[in-house]
N, C-alpha and C positions, 0 to 999 in steps of 0.2 A: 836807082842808087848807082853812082856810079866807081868807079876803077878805086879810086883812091879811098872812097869812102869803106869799099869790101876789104881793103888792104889795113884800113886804121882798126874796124872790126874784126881782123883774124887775126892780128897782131892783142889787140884786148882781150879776144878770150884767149888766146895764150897766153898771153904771161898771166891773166889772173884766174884763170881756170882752179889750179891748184896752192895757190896761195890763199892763205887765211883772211882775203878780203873780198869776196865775193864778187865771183863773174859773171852770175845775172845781173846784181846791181850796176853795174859797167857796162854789159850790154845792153839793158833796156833804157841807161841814160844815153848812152854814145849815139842814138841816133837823133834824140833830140837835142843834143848840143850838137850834133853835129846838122842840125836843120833839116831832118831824110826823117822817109818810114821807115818803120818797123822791119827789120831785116828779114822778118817772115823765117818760116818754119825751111826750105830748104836750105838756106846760109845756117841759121844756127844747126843742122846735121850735119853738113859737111863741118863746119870750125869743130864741134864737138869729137868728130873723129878723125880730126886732126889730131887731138889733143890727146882722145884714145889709145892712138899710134903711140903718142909718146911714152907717154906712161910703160905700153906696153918696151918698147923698145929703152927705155932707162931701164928702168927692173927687170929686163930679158932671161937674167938668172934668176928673182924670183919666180917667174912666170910660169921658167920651165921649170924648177923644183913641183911647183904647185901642179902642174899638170903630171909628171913623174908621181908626186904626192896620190892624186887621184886614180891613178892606176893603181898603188900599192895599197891604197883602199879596199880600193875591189878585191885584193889577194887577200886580205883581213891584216896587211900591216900595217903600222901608223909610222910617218917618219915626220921631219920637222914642215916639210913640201906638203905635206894630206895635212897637217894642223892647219897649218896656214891656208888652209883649202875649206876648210872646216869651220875657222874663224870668220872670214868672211861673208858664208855662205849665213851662218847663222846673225853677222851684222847687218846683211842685207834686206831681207825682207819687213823690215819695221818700215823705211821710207819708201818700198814700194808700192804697201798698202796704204801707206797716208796720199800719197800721191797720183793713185790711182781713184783713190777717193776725191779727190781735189779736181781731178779731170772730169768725173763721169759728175760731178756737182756744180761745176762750171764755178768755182771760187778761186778757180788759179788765178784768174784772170785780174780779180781785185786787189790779189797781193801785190800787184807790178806797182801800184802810186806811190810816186816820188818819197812821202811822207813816210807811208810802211817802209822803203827799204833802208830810209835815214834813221828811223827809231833804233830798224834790227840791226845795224851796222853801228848805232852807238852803244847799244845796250849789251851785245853780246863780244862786244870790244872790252868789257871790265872782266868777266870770268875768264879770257884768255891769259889775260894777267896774270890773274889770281892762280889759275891753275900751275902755269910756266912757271910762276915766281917760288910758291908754296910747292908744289908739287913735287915728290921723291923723281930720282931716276936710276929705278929698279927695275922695272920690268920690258921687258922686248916679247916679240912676238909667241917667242918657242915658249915662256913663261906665262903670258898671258892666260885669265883664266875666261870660263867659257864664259861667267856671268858677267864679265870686264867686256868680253865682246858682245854680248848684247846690250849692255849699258851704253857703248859706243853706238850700236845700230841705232836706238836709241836714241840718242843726240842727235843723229842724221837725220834724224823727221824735222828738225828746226830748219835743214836745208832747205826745206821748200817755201821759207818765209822768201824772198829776194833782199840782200844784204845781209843774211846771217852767215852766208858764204858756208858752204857742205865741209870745205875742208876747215874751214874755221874751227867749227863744231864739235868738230870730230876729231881733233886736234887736243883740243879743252879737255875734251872728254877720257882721250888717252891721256893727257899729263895729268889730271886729275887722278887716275887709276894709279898713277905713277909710273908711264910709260917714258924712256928717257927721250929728249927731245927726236933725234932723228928717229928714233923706230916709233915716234909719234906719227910722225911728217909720213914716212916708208906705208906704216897700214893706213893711212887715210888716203894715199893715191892710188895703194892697190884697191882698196873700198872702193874707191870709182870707178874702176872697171864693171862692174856687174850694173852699178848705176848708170852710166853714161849708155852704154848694151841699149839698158832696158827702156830708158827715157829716147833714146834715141831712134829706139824703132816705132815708139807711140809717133815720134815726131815723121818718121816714115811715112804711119797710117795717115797723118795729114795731110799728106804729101801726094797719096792715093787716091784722094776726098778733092784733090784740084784745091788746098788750100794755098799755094804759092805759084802765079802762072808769073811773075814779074823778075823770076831770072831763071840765066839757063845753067845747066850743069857747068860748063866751061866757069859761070860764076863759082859756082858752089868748088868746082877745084883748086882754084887760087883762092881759095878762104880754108879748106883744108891743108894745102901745102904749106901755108904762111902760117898758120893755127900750130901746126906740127913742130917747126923748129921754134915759132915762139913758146911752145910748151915745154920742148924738152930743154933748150936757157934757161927756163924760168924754173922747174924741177931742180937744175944742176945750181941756181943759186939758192933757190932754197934752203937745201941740204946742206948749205955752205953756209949759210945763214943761221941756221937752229942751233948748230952745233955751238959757232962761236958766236952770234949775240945775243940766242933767244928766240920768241916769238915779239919781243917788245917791239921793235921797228915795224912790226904791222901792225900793231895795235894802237901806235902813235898815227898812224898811215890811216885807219879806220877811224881815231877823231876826227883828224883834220878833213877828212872825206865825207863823214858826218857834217860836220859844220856846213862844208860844200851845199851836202843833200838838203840841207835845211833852208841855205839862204836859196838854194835853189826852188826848190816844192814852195817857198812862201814869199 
């Protein structure tokens, strides 16, 4: 794989990392439209933690409440930083047991065809709507309730379909609760934190196992550095985006990408 092909792929999983249309489905086609293998298991860890970075570094101030938060845990207080620490922690662990399950089964591997990821990328393009359009905007984070955040964890096991996109999901799933759009967008990127961690170090173990001897770190740094600022642009229109259009323009974005997947897989 060469220079410019690593460059097209860390630039893809940034920007579509955290937007609502799915950056497996983008990465597992971009090598085949782009005529290359499979970018293998070290490139996708480093672009993932590129992408890490950003998150962490946009939301800097959530980060560090949540961590302050979990300190005052421990003292038996609760402030809005240990909620929001709390929330999380209890949306997480749904898609890590489906997806641990999906590894140790060996079925991850089927969901990658072109056809699955155009089905899930057209199908769960219609509840984004529905939820966005219908959906109240009442609730933010500090309001959220506990069972609101397990229903979102929840939604996240659909992430592991390829094309239902994690942040898609999860998204839905909050404007459904009637989460208002940005503090929709805000807990589904901090949600990725604990996911990207965890999936990322399975991708480690692979990495251990001599699953990826076809590139060298030096690759893998220039697909994290580029992965990083195309994450954090794409984070910043985001949230520029919910506020004032919606989630519609991705959900127009995931027909037309569908159609794509379609005449493409047939």
């Amino acid at each position: 794989m060469g220079l410019l092909h690593l460059i097209i792929l860390a630039i893809v999983q940034g920007i579509t990392e955290f937007l609502p249309i799915s950056s497996s489905a983008h990465l597992i086609l971009a090598p085949q439209v782009l005529g290359d293998a499979d970018q293998g298991p070290l490139i996708d860890v480093m672009a993932h933690l590129g992408t890490l970075f950003a998150v962490l570094v946009y939301f800097r101030s959530d980060v560090a409440n949540v961590i302050s938060g979990k300190l005052a845990l421990l003292q038996g207080r609760m402030t809005p930083g240990g909620k929001l620490a709390l929330l999380i922690a209890i949306a997480t662990p749904p898609v890590l047991i489906a997806g641990g399950g999906l590894y140790i089964s060996g079925m991850a591997d089927a969901l990658r065809a072109p056809l699955v990821i155009a089905w899930a990328t057209l199908i769960l393009a219609l509840p984004l709507w529905l939820a966005d359009h219908f959906g109240k905007q009442t609730v933010t984070t500090e309001t959220l309730s506990w069972r609101g955040a397990i229903l979102i964890g929840l939604a996240q096991m659909f992430a592991l379909i390829p094309g239902s996109s994690r942040s898609g999901v999860t998204m839905t799933a909050a404007r459904a609760l009637g989460m208002t759009r940005s503090e929709a967008a805000r807990f589904s990127m901090l949600m990725a934190v604990p996911v990207i961690a965890a999936f990322g170090l399975l991708a480690v173990i692979e990495l251990a196992r001599g699953a990826d001897s076809a590139h060298s770190l030096t690759d893998g740094l220039i697909v994290a550095v580029l992965s990083f600022f195309a994450a954090l642009a794409s984070i910043a229109v985001l949230m520029r985006v919910v506020d004032r259009l919606g989630f519609l323009p991705f959900v127009i974005y995931r027909l037309g990408l569908a159609a794509l997947l379609f005449w493409w897989a047939l």
